[in-house]
C-alpha angles and dihedrals in degrees: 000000000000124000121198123196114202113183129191132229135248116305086357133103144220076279088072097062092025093118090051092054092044086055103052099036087052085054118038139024097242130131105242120180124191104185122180119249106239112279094016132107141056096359107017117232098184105142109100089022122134130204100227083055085065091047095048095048092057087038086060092046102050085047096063083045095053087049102054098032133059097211123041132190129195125211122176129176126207104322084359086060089058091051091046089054100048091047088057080068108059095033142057094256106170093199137002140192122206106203120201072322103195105240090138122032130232129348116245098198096047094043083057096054084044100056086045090061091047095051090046073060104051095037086053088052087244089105089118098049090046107120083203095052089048096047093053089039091060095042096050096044098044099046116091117215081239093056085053097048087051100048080056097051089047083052101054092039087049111050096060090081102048094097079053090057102104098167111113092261129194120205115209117196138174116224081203095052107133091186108039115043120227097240091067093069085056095049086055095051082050098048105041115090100216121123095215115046130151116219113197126168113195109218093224115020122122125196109293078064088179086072109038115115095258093059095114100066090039093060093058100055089046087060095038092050092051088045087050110107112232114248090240097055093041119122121228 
């Protein structure tokens, strides 16, 4: 049997990465398991967490898959895209997707973009029904200064794996991501050790890549390259 870990991003939830594991479970057999990172999800409880305590939680939980299931793949999105790839490390991941995987923080161009079409909003009368302006409101709000401190810290001790990461890896990345840059998703095809790596960058996506409009398509390169068998284990 085939396990698949999908694993969310910072301040986010399971929500974040929920196409992508309708998809897959419509499509395939396979025993798929989205957890939430202590103090993450639907109300975020952030203050007094830890990294280490993310990257323990999905640890635990690629441990009980690898346990049960022959084959396991590994897909993380933005921070959840560091820990995945950490955890490639440590464990025998057969194949792993880094999702707008947050390397780099933060998109100075984009945000700017960003902050022009709240303020069209606000300057219409329509800010406080901007999705944009609501989406930025709760993260900010409900982000303390410590969290942040934390996701960077995640972010510089991880990083330092990721040329021992030899799992055929795919790198998924939004030209439109106000958050992560595009050149991050090129840093991490750089940095990865891995002899076979995809990298893909989406037109129009924005961060929550899962639920940009190309994510049809997206979904199915995700399945055909974890379908894909890998060249060295290729049979003539």
């Amino acid at each position: 049997m085939n396990g698949c870990l999908l694993i969310h991003g910072f301040t986010g939830g399971p929500h974040e990465i929920a196409p992508l594991e309708e998809y897959l479970r419509q499509k395939t057999d396979w025993h798929i398991v989205s957890p939430t990172l202590p103090g993450h999800g639907e109300r975020l409880r952030l203050k007094g967490i830890y990294y280490y305590e993310w990257v323990r939680s999905a640890e635990e939980e690629l441990k009980e898959l690898l346990q049960i299931c022959d084959t396991v793949y590994v897909v993380g999105f933005s921070m959840g895209g560091m820990i995945a790839s950490f955890l490639a490390v440590k464990y025998p991941v057969a194949k792993l997707v880094l999702l707008s995987a947050a390397l780099y923080y933060v998109n100075p161009r984009q945000l700017g973009l960003d902050i022009k079409h709240i303020m069209k909003d606000a300057m219409r009368g329509n800010l406080l029904e901007s999705e944009l302006f609501q989406r930025y409101k709760r993260k900010i709000a409900s982000t303390p200064l410590s969290a942040t401190t934390q996701f960077r810290k995640l972010v510089k001790d991880l990083k330092r794996y990721l040329p021992n990461v030899h799992a055929p890896t795919m790198i998924v990345q939004g030209l439109d991501d106000g958050v992560v840059p595009p050149k991050a998703a090129y840093a991490l095809h750089n940095s990865i050790g891995a002899a076979e790596k995809k990298l893909l960058f989406l037109e129009k996506a924005q961060h929550i890549i899962c639920h940009c409009e190309e994510k049809d398509v997206l979904f199915q390169d995700i399945l055909s390259f974890l379908n894909e068998i890998p060249a060295n284990n290729s049979k003539d």
